[in-house]
C-alpha positions as CSV (number, residue, x, y, z in Angstrom):
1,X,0.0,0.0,0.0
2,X,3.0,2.4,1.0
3,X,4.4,1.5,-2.6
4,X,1.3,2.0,-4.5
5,X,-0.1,4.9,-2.6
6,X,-3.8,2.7,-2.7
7,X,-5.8,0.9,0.2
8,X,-6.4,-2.1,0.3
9,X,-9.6,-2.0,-1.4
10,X,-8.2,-0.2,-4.4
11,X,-5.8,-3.4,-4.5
12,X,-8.2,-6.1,-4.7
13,X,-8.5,-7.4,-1.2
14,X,-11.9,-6.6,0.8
15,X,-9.9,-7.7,3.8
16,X,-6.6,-9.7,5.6
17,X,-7.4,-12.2,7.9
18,X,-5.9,-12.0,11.3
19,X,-4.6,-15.7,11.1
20,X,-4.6,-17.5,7.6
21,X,-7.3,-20.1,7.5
22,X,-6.6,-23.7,6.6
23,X,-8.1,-27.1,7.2
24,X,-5.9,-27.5,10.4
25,X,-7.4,-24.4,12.2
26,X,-10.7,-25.0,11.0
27,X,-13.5,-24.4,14.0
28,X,-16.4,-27.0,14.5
29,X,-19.8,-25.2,13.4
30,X,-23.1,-26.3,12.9
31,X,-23.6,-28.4,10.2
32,X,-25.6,-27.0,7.4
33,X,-28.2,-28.4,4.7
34,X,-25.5,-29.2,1.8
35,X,-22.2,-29.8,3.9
36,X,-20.6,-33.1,4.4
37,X,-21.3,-35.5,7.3
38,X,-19.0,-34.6,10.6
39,X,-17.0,-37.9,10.1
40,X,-16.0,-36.2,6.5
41,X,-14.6,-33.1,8.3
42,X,-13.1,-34.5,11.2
43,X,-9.4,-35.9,9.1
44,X,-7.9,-34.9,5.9
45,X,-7.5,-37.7,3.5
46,X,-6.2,-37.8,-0.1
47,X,-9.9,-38.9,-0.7
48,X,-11.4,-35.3,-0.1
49,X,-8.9,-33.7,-2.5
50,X,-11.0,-36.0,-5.1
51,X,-14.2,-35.3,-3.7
52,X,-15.5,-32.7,-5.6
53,X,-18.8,-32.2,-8.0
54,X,-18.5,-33.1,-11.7
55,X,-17.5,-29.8,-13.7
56,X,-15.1,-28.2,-10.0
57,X,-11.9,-29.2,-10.5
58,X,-9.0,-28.6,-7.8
59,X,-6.0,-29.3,-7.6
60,X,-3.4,-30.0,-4.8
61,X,-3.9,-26.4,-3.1
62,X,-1.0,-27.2,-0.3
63,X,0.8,-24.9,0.6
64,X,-0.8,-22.0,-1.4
65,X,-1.8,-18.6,-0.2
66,X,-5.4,-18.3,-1.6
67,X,-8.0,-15.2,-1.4
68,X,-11.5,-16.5,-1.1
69,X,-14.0,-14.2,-2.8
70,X,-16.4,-11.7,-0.7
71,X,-19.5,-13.7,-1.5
72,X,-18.6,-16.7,0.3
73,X,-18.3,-17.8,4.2
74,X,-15.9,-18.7,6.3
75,X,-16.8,-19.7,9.4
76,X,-15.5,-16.5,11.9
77,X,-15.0,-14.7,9.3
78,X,-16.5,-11.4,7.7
79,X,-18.4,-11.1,4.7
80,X,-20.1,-8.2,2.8
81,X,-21.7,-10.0,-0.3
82,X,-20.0,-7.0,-1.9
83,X,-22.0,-4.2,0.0
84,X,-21.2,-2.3,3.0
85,X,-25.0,-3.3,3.7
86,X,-24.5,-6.3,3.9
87,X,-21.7,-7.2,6.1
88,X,-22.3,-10.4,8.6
89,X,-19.5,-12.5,10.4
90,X,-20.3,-16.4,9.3
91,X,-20.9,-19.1,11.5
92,X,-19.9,-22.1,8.9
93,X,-17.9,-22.1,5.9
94,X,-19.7,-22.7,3.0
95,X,-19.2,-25.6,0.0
96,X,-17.5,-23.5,-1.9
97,X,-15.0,-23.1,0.9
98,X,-14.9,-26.3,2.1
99,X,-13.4,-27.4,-1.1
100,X,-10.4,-24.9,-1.1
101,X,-9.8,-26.0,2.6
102,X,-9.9,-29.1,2.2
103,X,-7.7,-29.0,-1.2
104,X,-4.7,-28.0,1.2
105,X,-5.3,-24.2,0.8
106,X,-4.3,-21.7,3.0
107,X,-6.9,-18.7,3.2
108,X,-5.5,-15.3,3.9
109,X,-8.5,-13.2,3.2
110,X,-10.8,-12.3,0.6
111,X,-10.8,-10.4,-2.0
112,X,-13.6,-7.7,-3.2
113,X,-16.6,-8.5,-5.1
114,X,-19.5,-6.8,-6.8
115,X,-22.4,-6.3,-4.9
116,X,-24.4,-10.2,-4.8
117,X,-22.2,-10.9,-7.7
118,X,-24.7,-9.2,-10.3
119,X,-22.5,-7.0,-12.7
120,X,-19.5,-7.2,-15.1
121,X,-18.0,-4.4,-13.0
122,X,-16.4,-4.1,-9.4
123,X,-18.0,-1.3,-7.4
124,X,-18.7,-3.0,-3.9
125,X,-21.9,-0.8,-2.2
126,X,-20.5,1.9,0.2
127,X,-16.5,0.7,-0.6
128,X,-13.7,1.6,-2.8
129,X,-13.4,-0.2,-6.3
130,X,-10.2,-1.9,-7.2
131,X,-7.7,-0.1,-9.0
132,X,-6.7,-1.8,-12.5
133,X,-3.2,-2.4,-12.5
134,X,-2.7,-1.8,-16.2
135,X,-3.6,1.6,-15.8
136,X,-6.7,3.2,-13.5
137,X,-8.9,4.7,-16.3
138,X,-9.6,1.4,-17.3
139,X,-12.2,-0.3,-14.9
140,X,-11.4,-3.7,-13.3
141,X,-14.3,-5.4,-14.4
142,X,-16.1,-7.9,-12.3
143,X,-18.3,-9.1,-10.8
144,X,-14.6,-10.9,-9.4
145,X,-12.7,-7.7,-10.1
146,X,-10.6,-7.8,-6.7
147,X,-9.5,-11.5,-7.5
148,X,-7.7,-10.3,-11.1
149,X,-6.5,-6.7,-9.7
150,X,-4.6,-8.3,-6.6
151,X,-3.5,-11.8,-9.1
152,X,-2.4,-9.1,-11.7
153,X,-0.4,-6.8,-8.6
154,X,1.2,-10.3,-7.4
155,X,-0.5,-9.8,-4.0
156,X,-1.5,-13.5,-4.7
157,X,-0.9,-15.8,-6.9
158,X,-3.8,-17.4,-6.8
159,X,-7.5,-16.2,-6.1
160,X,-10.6,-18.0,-5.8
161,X,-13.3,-16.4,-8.5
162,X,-16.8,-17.5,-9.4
163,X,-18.5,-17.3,-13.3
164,X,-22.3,-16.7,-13.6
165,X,-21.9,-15.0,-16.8
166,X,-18.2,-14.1,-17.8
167,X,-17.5,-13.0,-14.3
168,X,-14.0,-14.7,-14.1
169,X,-13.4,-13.9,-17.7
170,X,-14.3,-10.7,-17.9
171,X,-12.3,-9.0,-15.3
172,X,-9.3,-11.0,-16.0
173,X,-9.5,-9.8,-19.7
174,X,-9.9,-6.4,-18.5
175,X,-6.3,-6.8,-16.0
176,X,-4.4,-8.4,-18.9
177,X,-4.6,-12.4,-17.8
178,X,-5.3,-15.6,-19.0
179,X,-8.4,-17.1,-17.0
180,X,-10.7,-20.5,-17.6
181,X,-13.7,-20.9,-16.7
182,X,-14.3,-24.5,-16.1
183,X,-17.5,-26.8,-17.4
184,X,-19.7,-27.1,-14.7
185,X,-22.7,-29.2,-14.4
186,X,-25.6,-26.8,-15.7
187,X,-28.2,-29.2,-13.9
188,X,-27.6,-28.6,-10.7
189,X,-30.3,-27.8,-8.6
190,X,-32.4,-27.3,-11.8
191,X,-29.9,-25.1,-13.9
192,X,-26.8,-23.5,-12.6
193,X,-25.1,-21.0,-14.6
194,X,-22.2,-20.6,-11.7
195,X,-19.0,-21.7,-11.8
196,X,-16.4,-21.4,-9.1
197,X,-12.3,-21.6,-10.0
198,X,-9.7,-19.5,-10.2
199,X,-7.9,-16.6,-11.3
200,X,-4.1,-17.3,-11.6
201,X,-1.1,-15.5,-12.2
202,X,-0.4,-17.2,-15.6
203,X,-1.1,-20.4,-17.6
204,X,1.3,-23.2,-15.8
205,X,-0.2,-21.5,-12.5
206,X,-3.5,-22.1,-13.8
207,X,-3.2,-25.6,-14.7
208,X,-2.0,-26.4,-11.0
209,X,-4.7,-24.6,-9.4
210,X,-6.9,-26.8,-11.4
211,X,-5.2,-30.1,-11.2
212,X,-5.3,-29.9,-15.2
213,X,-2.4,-31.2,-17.6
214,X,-1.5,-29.0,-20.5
215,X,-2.2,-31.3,-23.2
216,X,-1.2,-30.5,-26.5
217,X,-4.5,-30.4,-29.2
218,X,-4.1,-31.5,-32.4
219,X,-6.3,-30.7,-35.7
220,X,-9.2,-28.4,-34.4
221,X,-11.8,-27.1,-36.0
222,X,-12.1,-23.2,-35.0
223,X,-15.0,-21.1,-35.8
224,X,-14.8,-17.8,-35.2
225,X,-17.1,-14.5,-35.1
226,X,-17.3,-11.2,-33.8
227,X,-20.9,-10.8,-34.5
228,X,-22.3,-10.6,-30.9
229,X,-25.2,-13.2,-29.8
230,X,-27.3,-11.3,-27.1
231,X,-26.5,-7.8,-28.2
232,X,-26.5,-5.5,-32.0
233,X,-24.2,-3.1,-30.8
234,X,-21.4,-4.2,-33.0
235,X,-17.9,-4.5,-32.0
236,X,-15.1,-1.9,-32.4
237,X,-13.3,-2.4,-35.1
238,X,-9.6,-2.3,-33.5
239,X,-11.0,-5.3,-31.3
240,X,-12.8,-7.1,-34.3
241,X,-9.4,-6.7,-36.7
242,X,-6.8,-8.1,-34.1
243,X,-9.1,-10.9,-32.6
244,X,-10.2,-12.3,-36.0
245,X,-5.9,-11.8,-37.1
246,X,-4.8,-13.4,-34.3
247,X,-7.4,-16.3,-34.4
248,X,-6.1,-16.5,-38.1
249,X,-2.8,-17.3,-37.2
250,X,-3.5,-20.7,-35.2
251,X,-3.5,-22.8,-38.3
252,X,0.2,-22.3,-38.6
253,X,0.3,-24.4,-35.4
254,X,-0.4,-28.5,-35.1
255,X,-3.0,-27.8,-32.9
256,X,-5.4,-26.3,-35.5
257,X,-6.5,-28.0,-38.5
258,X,-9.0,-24.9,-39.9
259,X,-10.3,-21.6,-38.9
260,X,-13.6,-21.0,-40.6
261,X,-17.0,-18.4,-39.8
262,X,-19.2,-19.7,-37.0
263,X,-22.7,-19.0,-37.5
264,X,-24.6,-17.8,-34.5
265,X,-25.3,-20.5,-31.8
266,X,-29.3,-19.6,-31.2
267,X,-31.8,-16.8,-32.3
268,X,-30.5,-13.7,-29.7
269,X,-33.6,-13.8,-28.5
270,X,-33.0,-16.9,-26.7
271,X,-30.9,-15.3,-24.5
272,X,-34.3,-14.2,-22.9
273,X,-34.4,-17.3,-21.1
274,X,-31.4,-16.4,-19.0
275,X,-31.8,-13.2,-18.4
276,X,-34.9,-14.1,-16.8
277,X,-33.8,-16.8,-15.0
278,X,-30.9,-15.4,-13.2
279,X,-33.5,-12.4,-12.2
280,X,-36.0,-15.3,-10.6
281,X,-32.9,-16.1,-8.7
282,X,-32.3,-12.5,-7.2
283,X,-36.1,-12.4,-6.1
284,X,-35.2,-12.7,-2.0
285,X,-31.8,-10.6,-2.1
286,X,-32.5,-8.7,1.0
287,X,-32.3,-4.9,1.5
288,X,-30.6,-2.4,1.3
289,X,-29.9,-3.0,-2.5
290,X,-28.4,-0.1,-5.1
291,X,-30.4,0.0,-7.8
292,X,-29.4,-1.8,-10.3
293,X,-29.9,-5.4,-7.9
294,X,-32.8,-4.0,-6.4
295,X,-34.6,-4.0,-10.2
296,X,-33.5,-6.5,-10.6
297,X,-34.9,-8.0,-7.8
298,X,-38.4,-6.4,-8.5
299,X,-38.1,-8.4,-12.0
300,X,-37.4,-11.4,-10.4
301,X,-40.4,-11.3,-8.0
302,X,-42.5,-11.3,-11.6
303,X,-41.6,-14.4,-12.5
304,X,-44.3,-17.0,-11.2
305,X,-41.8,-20.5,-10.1
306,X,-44.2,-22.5,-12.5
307,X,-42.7,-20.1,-15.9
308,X,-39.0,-20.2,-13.7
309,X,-39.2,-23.9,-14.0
310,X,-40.0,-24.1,-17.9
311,X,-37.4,-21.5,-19.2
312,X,-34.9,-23.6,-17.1
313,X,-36.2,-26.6,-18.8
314,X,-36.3,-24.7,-21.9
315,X,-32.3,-24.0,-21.1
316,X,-31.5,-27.7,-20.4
317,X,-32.3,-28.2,-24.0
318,X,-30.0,-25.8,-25.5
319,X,-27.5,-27.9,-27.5
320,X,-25.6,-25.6,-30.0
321,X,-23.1,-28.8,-31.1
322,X,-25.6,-30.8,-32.4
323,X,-27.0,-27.8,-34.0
324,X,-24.7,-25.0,-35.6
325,X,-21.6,-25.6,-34.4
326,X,-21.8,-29.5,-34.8
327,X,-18.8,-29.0,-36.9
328,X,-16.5,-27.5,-34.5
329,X,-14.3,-28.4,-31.6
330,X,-13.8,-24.6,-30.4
331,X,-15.0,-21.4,-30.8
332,X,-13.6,-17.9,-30.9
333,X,-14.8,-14.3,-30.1
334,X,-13.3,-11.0,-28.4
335,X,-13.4,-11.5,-24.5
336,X,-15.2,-8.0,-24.5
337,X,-16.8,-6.3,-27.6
338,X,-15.0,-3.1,-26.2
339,X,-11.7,-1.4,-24.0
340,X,-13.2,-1.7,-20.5
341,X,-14.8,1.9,-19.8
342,X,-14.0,4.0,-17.1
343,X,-15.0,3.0,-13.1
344,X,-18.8,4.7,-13.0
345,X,-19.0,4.3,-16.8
346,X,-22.2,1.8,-15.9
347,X,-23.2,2.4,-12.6
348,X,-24.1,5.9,-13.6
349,X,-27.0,4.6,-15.7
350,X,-30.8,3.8,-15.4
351,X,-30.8,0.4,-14.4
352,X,-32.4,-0.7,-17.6
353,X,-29.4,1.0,-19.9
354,X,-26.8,-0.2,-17.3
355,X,-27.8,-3.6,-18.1
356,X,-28.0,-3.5,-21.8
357,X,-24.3,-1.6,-21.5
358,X,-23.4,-4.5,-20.3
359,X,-25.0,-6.9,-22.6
360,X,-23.1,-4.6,-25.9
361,X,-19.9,-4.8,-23.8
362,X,-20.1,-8.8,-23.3
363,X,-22.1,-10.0,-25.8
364,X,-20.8,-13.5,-25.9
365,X,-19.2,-15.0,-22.7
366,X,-22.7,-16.2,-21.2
367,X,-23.5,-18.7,-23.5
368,X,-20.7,-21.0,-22.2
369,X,-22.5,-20.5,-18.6
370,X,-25.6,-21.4,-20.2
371,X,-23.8,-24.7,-21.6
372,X,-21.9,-25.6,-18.8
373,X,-18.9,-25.5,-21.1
374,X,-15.5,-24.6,-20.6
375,X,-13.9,-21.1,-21.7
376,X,-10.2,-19.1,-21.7
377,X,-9.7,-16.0,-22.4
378,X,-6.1,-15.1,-22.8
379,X,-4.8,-11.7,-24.0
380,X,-3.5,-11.2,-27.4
381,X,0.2,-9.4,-26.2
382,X,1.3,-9.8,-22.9
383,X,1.1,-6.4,-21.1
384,X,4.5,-5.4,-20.5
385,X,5.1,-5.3,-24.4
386,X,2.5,-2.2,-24.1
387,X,2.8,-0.1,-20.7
388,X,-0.1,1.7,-19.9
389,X,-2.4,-0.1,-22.8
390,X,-5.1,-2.4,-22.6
391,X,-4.2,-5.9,-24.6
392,X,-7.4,-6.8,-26.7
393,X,-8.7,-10.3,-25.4
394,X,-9.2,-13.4,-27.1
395,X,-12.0,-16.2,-25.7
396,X,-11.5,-19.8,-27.1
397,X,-15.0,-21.9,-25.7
398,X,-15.4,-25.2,-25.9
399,X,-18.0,-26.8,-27.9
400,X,-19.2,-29.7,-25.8
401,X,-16.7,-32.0,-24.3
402,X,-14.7,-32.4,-27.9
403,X,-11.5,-30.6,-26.2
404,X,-10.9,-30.8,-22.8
405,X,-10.1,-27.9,-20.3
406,X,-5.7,-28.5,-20.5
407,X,-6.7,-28.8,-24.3
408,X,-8.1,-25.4,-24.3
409,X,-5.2,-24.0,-22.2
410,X,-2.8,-25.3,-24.0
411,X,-4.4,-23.6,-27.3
412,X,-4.6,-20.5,-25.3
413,X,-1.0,-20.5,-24.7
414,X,0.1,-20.9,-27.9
415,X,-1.8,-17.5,-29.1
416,X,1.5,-15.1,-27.6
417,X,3.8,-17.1,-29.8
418,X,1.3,-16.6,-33.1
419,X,0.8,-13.0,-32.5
420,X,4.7,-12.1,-32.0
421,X,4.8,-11.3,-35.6
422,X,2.2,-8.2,-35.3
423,X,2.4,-5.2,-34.1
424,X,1.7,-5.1,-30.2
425,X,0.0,-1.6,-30.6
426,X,-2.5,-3.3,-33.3
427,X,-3.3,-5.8,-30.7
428,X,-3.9,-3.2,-27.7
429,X,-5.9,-0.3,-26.9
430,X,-5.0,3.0,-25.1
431,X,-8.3,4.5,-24.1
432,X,-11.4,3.5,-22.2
433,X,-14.4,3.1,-24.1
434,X,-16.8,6.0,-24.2
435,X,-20.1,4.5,-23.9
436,X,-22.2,7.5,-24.6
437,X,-20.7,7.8,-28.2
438,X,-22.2,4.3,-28.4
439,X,-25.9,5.7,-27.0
440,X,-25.7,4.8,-23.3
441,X,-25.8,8.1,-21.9
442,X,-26.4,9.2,-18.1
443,X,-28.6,12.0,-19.0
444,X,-30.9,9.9,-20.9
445,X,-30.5,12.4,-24.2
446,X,-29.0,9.8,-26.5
447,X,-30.8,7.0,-27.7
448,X,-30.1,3.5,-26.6
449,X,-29.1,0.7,-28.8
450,X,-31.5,-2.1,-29.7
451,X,-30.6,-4.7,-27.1
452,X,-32.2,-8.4,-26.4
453,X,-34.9,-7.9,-23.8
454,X,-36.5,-10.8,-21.8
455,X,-39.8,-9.5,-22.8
456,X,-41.0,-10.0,-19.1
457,X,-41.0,-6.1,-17.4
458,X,-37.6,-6.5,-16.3
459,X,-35.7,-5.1,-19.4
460,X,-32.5,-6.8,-18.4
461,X,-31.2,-6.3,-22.0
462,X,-28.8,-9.4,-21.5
463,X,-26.4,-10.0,-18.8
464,X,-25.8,-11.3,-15.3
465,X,-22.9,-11.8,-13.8
């Protein structure tokens, strides 16, 4: 902090705990609907460090410093759920934290969250946002935006980070890092968009935190587009040239047999379904809420449980790769349609524009939460070839199971190497983006984009984080 002249908010972490938390010094709490039986958290055992829910994968966590995101408990510990609101001390550690622990990590603190985990941005209720380490007039993104800030600072190498709609992706596009989302098992408890993992400091790092080999693909079968599926706002044209370059250049490698246009996945308007889905779930967030989660809330208490239960049904049916894409193995698209904006850039909108914002800036990432699939985004030129810029994103998603997650990271690592003959400014960006000159504008004057809208009163426009 003395270095950087920022608080500790401003770095990524919400707070420090007074003694770091493992499995050893874990307190007996009351056990809670979900957890293990007491005989399971009485011993450590190689067994636990397998026991894990199809779709999480850890890896052997001993011995690593890890920062638990602020929407999860640990038992003794403080939690805001991202709002100053909101704060509570927990009296059990939850799943999510039971598996770190229990994976040999050592907990040090947590790191800072968007409010409930809702947006693609980091501005905890009543707290500081984090500081982007590439330079500050580029927001952090979110909604794990303290987990990349404080991974990209080398506070940590590793921090834990959830995905309900690109929100491991997005903010570690927006700080210059590789990230995967893993595939997750969409049918839990009906459909789950939510992924937890990680946020890492590179690839190799990564793959540990995982427990994933870097297995070297042969032969794939790219598509690619920049043509955004849950929003018309099109791309920029910087971001469109280098992604659609860079993807390009991976047939020079084994790995990829063809690069070739992908068509769109599902009618946009499919993306209804989620939107209104992951508003049912905010419907008993309790208050005080900002405004964007408390609309969203009010949209969520619209939605009788009888119509929540067929759009999710109507979700589990999805299945682009028998569909479109039955002829590829991955596909590619810009992380994020444009440079991450400035910090307020969204949260000084109407609820309604925020959201579709949102939806133009991210236009692709959710459908892999929809899937359950896995994703990477990795950044086209690593950021010390271009101080001060933002290096343009690339996400490679999985189509189905027909590459595996080390698969994907091993493609993802080979995209620095393929892009060494460009220029690094091409494949970078030096200003935020200005999202009035795209017709999101705080005073309401300019007009807003056609956007994807659930069609249900809650005019989401498209994206949940």
């Amino acid at each position: 902090m003395q270095r950087t002249g920022l608080n500790a908010h401003q770095l990524g972490i919400a707070r420090v705990y007074d003694q770091p938390r493992s499995l050893a010094n874990e307190p007996r709490y009351p056990k809670k609907s979900g957890e293990l039986d007491d005989s399971e958290n009485s011993t450590l055992t190689s067994d636990w460090l397998r026991w894990l829910p199809k779709g999480h994968p850890v890896g052997d966590l001993s011995n690593k410093e890890i920062l638990l995101k602020d929407l999860q408990k640990l038992a003794g510990e403080e939690t805001t759920m991202g709002s100053i609101h909101q704060r509570l001390t927990a009296d059990y550690s939850d799943t999510a934290t039971l598996r770190l622990l229990r994976a040999g990590a050592t907990i040090v603190g947590a790191s800072v969250s968007a409010e409930f985990g809702t947006t693609a941005y980091t501005e905890p209720v009543g707290l500081p946002h984090p500081v982007n380490p590439l330079n500050e007039k580029f927001m952090a993104g979110g909604s794990s935006g303290g987990a990349a800030v404080a991974v990209a600072r080398g506070l940590v190498d590793i921090a834990h980070a959830t995905d309900g709609g690109g929100s491991i992706r997005i903010p570690a596009a927006c700080c210059g890092l590789t990230a995967l989302k893993p595939a997750h098992d969409r049918y839990r408890g009906g459909f789950t968009p939510t992924a937890h993992g990680f946020i890492a400091k590179d690839i190799p790092t990564t793959a540990n935190a995982y427990g994933l080999e870097l297995s070297a693909p042969h032969d794939l079968r790219v598509g690619y587009t920049n043509t955004g599926f849950h929003s018309s706002v099109p791309v920029n044209p910087t971001i469109a040239a280098a992604t659609a370059t860079s993807t390009s250049l991976l047939v020079t490698t084994p790995a990829v047999e063809s690069v070739t246009a992908a068509p769109a996945p599902y009618p946009r308007a499919t993306f209804d379904l989620f939107s209104t889905a992951i508003a049912a779930r905010c419907a008993d967030l309790p208050d005080p809420l900002s405004p964007l989660t408390a609309w969203l809330r009010s949209a969520g208490q619209q939605v009788p449980a009888w119509r929540r239960e067929r759009i999710e049904e109507a979700i589990r049916n999805l299945d682009p790769s028998a569909g479109p894409w039955r002829d590829f193995d991955v596909i590619a698209v810009p992380t994020i349609a444009h440079a991450p904006p400035a910090p307020g850039t969204f949260s000084a909108l109407s609820p309604e524009d925020n959201f579709a914002a949102q939806t133009a800036w991210t236009p692709w990432g959710t459908l892999w939460n929809l899937m359950g699939w896995a994703a990477v985004t990795v950044p086209l030129v690593a950021p010390s070839k271009v101080p001060g810029r933002w290096p343009i994103a690339l996400m490679l998603g999985a189509v189905g199971n027909r590459v595996s997650e080390g698969e994907l990271l091993a493609l993802a690592s080979l995209i620095p190497d393929a892009t060494q003959v460009l220029d690094p400014t091409q494949l970078s960006m030096g200003e935020p983006t200005d999202f009035a000159a795209l017709g999101f504008s705080p005073d309401g004057v300019a007009g807003t984009p056609a956007v994807s809208d659930c069609g249900h009163g809650c005019g989401c426009g498209g994206r949940h984080g």
